[in-house]
N, C-alpha and C positions, 0 to 999 in steps of 0.2 A: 519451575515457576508454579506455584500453587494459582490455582482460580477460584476465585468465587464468584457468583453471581445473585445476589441479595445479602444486606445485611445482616438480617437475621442467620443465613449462613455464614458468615463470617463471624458472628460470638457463639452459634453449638460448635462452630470445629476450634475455638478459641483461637483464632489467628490474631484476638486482641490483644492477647499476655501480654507480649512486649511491645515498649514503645512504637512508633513508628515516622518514616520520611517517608513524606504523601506527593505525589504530582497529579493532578487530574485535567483530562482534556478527550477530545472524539477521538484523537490520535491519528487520521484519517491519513494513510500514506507511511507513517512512523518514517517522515523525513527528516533532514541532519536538525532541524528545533528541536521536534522530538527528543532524536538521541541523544544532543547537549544535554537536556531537561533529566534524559533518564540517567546519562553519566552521572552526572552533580546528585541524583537521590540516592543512587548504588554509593558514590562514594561518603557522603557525608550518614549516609546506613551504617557503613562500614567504619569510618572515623567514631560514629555515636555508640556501636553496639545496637543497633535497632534493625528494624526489617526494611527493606526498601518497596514500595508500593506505589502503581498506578491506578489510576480509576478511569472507565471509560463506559463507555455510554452504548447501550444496543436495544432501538434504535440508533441512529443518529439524532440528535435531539430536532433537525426541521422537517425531520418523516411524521414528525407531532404538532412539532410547533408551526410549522408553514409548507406543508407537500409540494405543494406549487415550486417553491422554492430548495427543494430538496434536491443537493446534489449528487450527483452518479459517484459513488466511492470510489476512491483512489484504491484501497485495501478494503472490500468484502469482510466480516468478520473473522472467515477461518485464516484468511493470510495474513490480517491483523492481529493474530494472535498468535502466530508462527512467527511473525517479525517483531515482534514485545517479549517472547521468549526467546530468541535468540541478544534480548538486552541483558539479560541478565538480575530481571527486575524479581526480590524474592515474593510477591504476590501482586494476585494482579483481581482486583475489583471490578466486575462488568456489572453495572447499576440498568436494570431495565427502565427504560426511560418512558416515563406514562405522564399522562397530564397531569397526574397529581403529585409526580414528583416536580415537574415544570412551575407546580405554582408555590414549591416550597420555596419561604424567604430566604437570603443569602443567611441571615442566622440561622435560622434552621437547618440549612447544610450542612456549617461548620459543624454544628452543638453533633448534630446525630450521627452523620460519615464521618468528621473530621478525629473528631473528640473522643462520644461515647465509643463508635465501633470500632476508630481504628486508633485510637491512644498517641495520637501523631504530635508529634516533639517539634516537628518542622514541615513547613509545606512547601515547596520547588512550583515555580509557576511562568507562564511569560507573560510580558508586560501588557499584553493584549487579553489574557485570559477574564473570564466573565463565567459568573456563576450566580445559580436564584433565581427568582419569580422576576421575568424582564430584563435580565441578565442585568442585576440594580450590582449585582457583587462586583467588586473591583479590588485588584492587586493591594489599594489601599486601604479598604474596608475589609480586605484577608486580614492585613496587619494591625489594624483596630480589634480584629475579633481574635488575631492569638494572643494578644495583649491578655486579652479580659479569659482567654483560656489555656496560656500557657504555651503556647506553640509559636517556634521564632516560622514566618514566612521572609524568603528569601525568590525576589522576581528576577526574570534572565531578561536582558534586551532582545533586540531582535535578532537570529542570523544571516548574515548579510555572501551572497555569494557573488562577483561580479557586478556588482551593485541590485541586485535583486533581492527582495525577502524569501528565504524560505518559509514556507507557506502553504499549505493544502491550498488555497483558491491560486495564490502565482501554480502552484504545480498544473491545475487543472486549466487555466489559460495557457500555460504550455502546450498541454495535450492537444489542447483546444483547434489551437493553430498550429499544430506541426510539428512543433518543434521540440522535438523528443532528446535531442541536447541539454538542450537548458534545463528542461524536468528531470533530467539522468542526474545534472548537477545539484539541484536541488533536494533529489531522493536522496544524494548517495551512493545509489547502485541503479541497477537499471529496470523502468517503469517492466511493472510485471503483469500478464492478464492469467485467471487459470478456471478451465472448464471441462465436461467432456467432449470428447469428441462425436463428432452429428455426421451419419451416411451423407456425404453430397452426390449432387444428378451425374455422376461418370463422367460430366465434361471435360474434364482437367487431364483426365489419367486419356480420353479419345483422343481429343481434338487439343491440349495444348503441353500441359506437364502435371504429374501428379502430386495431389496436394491433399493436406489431410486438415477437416474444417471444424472448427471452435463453433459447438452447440451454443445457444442462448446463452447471453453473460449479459449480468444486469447491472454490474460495475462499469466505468468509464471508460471509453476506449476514444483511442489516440486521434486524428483526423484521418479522413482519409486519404489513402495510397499508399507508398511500397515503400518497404522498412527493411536492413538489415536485421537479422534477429538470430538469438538462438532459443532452442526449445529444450525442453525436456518433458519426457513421454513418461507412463505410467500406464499401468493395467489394473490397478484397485478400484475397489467395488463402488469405493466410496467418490462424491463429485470431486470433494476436494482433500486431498489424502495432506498428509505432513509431509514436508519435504522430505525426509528422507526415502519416501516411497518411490522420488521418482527419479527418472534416469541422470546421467551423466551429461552436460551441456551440447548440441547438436546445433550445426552449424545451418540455418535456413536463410531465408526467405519469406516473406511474409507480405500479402496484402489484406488490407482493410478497406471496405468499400460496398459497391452493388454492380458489380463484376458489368458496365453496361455496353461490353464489348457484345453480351450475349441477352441484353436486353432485361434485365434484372434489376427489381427495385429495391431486393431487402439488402438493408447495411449485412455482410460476413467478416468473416475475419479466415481465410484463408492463408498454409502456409506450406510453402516447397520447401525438404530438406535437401541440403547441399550434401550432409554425410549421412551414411550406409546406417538405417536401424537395424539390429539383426535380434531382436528380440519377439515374444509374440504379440499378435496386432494391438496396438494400444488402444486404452481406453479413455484417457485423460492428456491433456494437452494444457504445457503451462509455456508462452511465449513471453521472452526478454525481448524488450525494443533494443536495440544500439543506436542505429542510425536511420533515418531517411532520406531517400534512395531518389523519389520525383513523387507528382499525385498521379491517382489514380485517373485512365482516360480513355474514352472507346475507339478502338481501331476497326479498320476496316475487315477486318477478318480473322477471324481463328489463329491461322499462319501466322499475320501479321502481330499480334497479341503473346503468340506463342516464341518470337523474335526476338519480341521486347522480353518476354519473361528470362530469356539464354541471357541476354544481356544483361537485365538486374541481378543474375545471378553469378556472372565474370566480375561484376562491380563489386557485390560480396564478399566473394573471393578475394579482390584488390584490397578492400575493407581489411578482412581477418590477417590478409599478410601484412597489411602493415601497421595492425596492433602487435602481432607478434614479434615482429620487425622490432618496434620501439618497447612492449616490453621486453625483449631478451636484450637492450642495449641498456634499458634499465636496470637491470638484473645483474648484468656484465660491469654496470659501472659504482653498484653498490656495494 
């Protein structure tokens, strides 16, 4: 996946030459709308002879448009851009998003990205997308303006999972409350966080079990209490390396919370491995939710805290056997 980031880069390296099928949005999560949207632009690329292309926005466009209101990211922009290249999209447009691009009209959009920069034959959209000064643009005023420039737009309905919409704001009311299921199904795969890892006060490893703690993350995190999970480690320099830098899936444990067994007010993200790292000390920590486990709650003592930790960690265990359980009966009946 080629990237650019401005226009004007995008006509010196001529990414314009050929036609193209456009999908534009924050992309926030790249959950299953998402990848419907990007399937339908790779394949109708691939039917037309054209390039297939996203456009996404960095900021998010209410870190301008209204901070107050600005959501905690489902996907950070390096993981966002590791999960739009694992689509298969052959370029990908990150537009820095400034108020001056804010107060461009919905024509102005189309005429200058749509048009001049990227030569787009066709635009992929959902039915809900909005674009322009006041978000005036609409799926319908898309189709008005490929009329008058050549370009067929084609809008997707909504995806619907269990009668829910997929959705970055459904995904983040998941989180919100708990319920790390329902966001599993509507990502796709499973809700991810990724940071380095931060020296914690030796509590863990004296007084209950040892655990390795998720520095500062400015991205959304789940509610609080105690989550199946698994992780995977990394020792690169860099905060957030590409996936491929980092380990092999590890079967944990994880709480989220202000630990206030020990009288603690910052929200962490703390997480006990079930299996053996035998690597050197990590320096990066990316944790997969699966499941949740209960909330997080203060016990009467260390001991008593360090109890409950054996136990959410037997229940784990019960967890992974009996995914493996039912996929290898899947597997067996395929």
């Amino acid at each position: 996946m080629q990237i650019f980031r401005s226009l004007n880069e995008v006509e010196q390296i001529g990414a314009a030459g050929r036609r193209s099928i456009v999908t534009v949005g924050s992309f926030d999560g790249v959950h299953l709308a998402h990848q419907e949207l990007l399937r339908r632009v790779r394949e109708r690329a691939r039917n037309e002879s054209a390039s297939s292309v996203a456009i996404t926005f960095d900021p998010h466009p209410l870190f301008i448009l209204a901070p107050s209101r600005a959501p905690r990211l489902l996907t950070p922009l390096p993981m966002k851009l590791e999960l739009l290249a694992q689509s298969d999209i052959d370029k990908l447009l990150i537009l820095p998003f400034t108020e001056e691009l804010s107060r461009w009209s919905p024509e102005q959009f189309a005429e200058q990205v749509l048009v001049k920069a990227l030569r787009a034959s066709g635009v992929v959209v959902g039915e809900n997308f909005r674009f322009g000064h006041k978000q005036a643009g609409t799926p319908q005023l898309l189709e008005e303006l490929g009329r008058r420039w050549n370009f067929s737009t084609e809008v997707f309905p909504s995806i619907r999972v269990r009668g829910l919409t997929a959705s970055s704001s459904q995904i983040r009311a998941a989180l919100e409350g708990g319920h790390i299921s329902i966001a599993n199904r509507l990502l796709g795969r499973p809700f991810a966080i990724r940071g380095e890892i931060a020296p914690g006060r030796g509590i863990g490893r004296s007084e209950t079990v040892p655990t390795l703690n998720l520095g500062s993350y400015a991205g959304l995190l789940p509610a609080r209490g105690v989550y199946v999970t698994e992780v995977r480690l990394g020792s690169d320099s860099a905060a957030e390396p590409m996936e491929s830098s980092l380990s092999r899936r590890l079967r944990s444990v994880t709480n989220v919370g202000v630990r206030p067994t020990f009288g603690e007010r910052e929200l962490g993200v703390e997480t006990h491995l079930l299996d053996p790292w035998e690597g050197s000390a990590p320096s990066l920590l990316e944790i997969l939710f699966l499941y949740r486990l209960r909330d997080e709650r203060r016990f009467e003592s260390a001991e008593r805290l360090k109890s409950q930790i054996l136990r959410d960690a037997g229940r784990a265990q019960a967890y992974f056997r009996r995914r493996e359980r039912f996929c290898g009966d899947v597997a067996a009946g395929a």
